[in-house]
Every structure is written in C-alpha cells, then in structure tokens.
N, C-alpha and C positions, 0 to 999 in steps of 0.2 A: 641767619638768625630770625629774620622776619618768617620763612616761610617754615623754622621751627615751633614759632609762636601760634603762626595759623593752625599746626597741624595740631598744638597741646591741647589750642583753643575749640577746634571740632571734635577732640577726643575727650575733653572734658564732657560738652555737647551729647555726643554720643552717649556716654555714662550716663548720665542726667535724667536722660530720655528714657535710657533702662531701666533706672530704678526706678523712674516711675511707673513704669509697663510692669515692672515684677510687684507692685504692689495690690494687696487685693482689697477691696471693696470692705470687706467682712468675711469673717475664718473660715466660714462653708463654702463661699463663693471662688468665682474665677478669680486670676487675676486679670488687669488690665488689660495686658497684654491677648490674653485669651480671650478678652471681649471685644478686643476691637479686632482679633481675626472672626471670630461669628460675626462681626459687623460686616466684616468684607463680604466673606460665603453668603450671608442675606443680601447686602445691601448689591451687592457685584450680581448674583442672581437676579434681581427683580432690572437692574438696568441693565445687564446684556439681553433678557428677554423682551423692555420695553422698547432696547434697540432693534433687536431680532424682527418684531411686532410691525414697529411701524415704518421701518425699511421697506418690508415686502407690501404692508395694508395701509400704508400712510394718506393723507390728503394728493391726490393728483387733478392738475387744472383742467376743467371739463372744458370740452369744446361745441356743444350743444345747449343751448337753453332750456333742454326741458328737463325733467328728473332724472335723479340717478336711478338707475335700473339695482336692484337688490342683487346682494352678490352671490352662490350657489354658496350652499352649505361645506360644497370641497375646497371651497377658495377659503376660506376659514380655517378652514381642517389644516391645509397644503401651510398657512401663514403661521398658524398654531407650530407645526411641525417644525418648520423653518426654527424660526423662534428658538423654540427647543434643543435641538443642533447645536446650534451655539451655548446653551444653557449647559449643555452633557459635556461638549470641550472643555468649556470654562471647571466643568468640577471635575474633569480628570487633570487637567491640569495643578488643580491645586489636590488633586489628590495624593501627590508624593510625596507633597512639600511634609505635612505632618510625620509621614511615616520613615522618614531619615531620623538617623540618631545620631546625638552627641553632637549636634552642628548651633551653631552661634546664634542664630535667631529664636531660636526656642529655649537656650537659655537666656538671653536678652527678655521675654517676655515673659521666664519662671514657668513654659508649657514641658510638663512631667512629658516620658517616655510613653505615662501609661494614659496621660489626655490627652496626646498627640493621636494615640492606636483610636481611639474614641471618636475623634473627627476624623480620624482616616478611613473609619467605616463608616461615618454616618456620610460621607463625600461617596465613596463609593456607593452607597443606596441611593443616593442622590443622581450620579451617573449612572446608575444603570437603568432608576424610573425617568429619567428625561430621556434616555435612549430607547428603551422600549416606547414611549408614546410620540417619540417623533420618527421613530419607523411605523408604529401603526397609523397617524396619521396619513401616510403618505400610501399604508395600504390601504388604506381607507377609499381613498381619492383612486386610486386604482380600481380596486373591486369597482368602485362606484361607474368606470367608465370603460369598466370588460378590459381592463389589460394589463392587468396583476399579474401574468404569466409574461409577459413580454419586458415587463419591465423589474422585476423580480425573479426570476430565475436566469442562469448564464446562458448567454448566447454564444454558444462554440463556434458559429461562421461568421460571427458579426466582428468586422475591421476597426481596431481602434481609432484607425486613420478619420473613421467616419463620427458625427456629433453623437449620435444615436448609438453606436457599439459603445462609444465612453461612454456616454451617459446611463447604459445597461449595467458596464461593469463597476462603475463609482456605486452604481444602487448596493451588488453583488457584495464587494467589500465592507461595504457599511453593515450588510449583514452578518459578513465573516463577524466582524470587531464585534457587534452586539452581539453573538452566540460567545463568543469568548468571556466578556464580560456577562453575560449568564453563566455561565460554568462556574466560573469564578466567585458569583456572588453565590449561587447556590453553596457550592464548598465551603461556603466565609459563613453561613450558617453556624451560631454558635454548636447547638449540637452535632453538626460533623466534625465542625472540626475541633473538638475536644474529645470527639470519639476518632475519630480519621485523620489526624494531623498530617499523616505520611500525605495522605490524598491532598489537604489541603493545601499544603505546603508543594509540591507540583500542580498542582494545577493551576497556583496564582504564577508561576512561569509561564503561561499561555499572556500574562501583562505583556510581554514586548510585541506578541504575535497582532496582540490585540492592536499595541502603537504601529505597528507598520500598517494592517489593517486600513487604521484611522488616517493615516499620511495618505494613503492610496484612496478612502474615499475621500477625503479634503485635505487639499496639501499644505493650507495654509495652518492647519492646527498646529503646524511644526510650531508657530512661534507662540502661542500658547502650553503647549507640552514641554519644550526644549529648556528652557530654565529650570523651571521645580524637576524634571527627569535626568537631567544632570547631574544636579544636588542627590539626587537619589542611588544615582550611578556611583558616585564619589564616596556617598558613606554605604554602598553592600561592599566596594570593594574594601575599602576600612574596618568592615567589619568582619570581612573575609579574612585583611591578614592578620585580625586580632585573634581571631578564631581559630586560626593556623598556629600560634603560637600554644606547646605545650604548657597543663598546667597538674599537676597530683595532687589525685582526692586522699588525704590524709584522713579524715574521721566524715562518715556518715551515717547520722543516726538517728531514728524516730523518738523525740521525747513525749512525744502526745501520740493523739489520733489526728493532730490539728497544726503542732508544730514537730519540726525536725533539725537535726542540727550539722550543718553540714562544712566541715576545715579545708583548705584546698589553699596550697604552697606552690607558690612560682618552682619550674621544673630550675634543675642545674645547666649552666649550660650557660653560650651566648644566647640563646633563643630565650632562656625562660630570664632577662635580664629583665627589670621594670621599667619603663618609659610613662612621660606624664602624657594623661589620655590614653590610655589603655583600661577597659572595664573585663569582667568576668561573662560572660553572657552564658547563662542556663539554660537549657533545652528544658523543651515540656516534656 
C-alpha cells in the first residue's frame, strides 16, 4: 500500500510537471516545454565549449619567475578546435532526440511533429558548422607546421599498434564522418530536397555510417550518442511496422489548387485491425 501511494504520488508529480511544460507563454509562442529544450541546446553549448576551452587552455602553475611567454596562434587554433569537438558530439547527440515520433517526452512538452523536424535541422546545421571548424582548425595548425599530408591523409604502412599510425587514422575517420555529414546536409537543403526527395531520403542513411565513423574517431561519443540514437532506433522501427500495415485510398481528390481531399479506410483483414497509437503517415 505504501509503495502504491508513492508511486500515485510521483505520478501525480509527473502530470503536474507536464501540464506545465505544455503550457505556452502566449498563442504565437513556444511552449514551455520548447523553451527550456532551446535553453538546453544554448545553454549545454556555451558550457560544454567553456568546458572544452579551458581543459585544454586553462590556468597551469608556472615554474619560473619571469613572464609567460605568448602562446602561438596554432595553440589557440588546436584549443578552438578541441573545444568544438565536443560542441559537434553534443548536437548530434541531441540530434535524434527531436526527430523520433510519437514518443512521450515530446508529447509531455506539447513539441508538434512538425517543431520537433525545425530543431532537428537547425541541430544538424549546428553539427555540421562545429564539425567543419574544428577539423579546419586542426588543418590550420597542420599547414601551419608542413604536415597536413602526414597527418590528414591515410597511411597504408603505418601499424596501429604504434601512437602515431592511431593517431593518423582517428584524424582519417573524423574526416570520413564530416564528408558524410556534408553530404547529408547538402541534400537536407530545402530545395533538393523538395525537388530530389528520393536522393535525400538515401542519403541521410549514410547517418549510421557517419555514427560508426564518429565511434572510430572518438569512442567515448558512444555515451553521448547512445541514448537519443536508441530512442531513434525504437521509433524508425515503430514506424516501419506502422507503415507495413495495409491501408485503401478510398477517395482522392483536388478541391482547390491549394486544398485536396483525401478518404483512406483501414484494409480488411487481421492486418488492417486498428490499435491505439497507430497514425497514417503520408509520403511527399
């Protein structure tokens, strides 16, 4: 009985919490919910990079009396980049998270289907400009010390066994995963892909190639990725067997230039039976 009373009593809690998240501000605006994940994507951005920052360029205890000597311009560059890195994990990570459907937390905060796709692109812009500026940083500092070649293209005889062949091929990887995620966002262009959907829609399947990619240049992103890519995994397969299921288009028909009207009846069958949580999903 007690520990039926606890659980009424966090359930209650829970509730509570929701309706307040689903409530908005004012009728044009977000809801709550919606602003305080923008809070996170800012607020998680400016501290994992002021993490990133001052990790690598923090205060260290001098051991000489006389002035610090000025840092080179690469040692900035190199700390910039770093920094970064972690900045580009962090928003692929939470890059999934919005773009799953029908899952609990996004109706718990009232985040629509179609302003969840809205922060899942503007994450993915966000991943892809910290990805490109923290691999050019890092050629930066290369060119800068003649061995952009050495450390940026693959070394077919070089032993992983050895510090230097990893640390060639971790570069390597890092750039696989950022050419994917270029492809990627090129395609995600809205006019491709309202004109190229076929293309775009393959070519964001290059996302997994791009996650192993990312695991092979840093392994540790696994536990950044691994939560929200789960979540993501759980509802294409959901949506795969929803999809699967027959449904007949009974009437479709253009009433405008603007609207159109379209009937569509569960098939016959065990298959076309209805279950709660089951939607319609439209192709473009």
């Amino acid at each position: 009985l007690v520990q039926w009373l606890r659980q009424l009593r966090t359930q209650r809690g829970v509730w509570g919490v929701a309706k307040l998240l689903r409530r908005r501000p004012a009728p044009n605006w977000l809801s709550y919910g919606e602003l305080l994940f923008l809070a996170v994507l800012v607020g998680g951005n400016a501290l994992v990079f002021w993490f990133g920052y001052t990790k690598r360029h923090g205060h260290k205890p001098r051991l000489t009396e006389g002035p610090p000597h000025p840092s080179p311009p690469s040692s900035y560059a190199k700390t910039i980049g770093n920094a970064l890195g972690f900045n580009c994990v962090l928003n692929m990570g939470l890059l999934f998270v919005p773009a799953t459907r029908n899952n609990s937390w996004m109706e718990a905060i009232n985040m629509s289907y179609a302003n969840g796709i809205k922060f899942h692109r503007w994450l993915g812009v966000a991943a892809v400009l910290t990805g490109v500026v923290h691999c050019g940083c890092y050629y930066y500092c290369w060119l800068l010390a003649g061995r952009w070649q050495q450390m940026a293209l693959p070394c077919w005889d070089c032993s992983l066994r050895d510090r230097k062949g990893r640390k060639v091929w971790i570069n390597v990887f890092g750039e696989a995963a950022l050419l994917c995620f270029l492809l990627i966002g090129v395609t995600s262009v809205p006019w491709a892909r309202r004109r190229m959907y076929n293309l775009f829609y393959n070519v964001h399947q290059l996302l997994f190639v791009a996650v192993i990619f990312t695991l092979l240049h840093w392994v540790r992103a696994l536990w950044f990725l691994l939560p929200a890519f789960v979540a993501y995994l759980i509802s294409r397969v959901l949506s795969h067997c929803n999809g699967s299921t027959a449904a007949q288009v009974v009437q479709f028909s253009a009433l405008s230039p603007a609207l159109c009207k379209l009937v569509i009846a569960r098939a016959p069958g065990e298959r076309g039976q209805f279950h709660v949580g089951q939607f319609v999903a439209l192709g473009d």
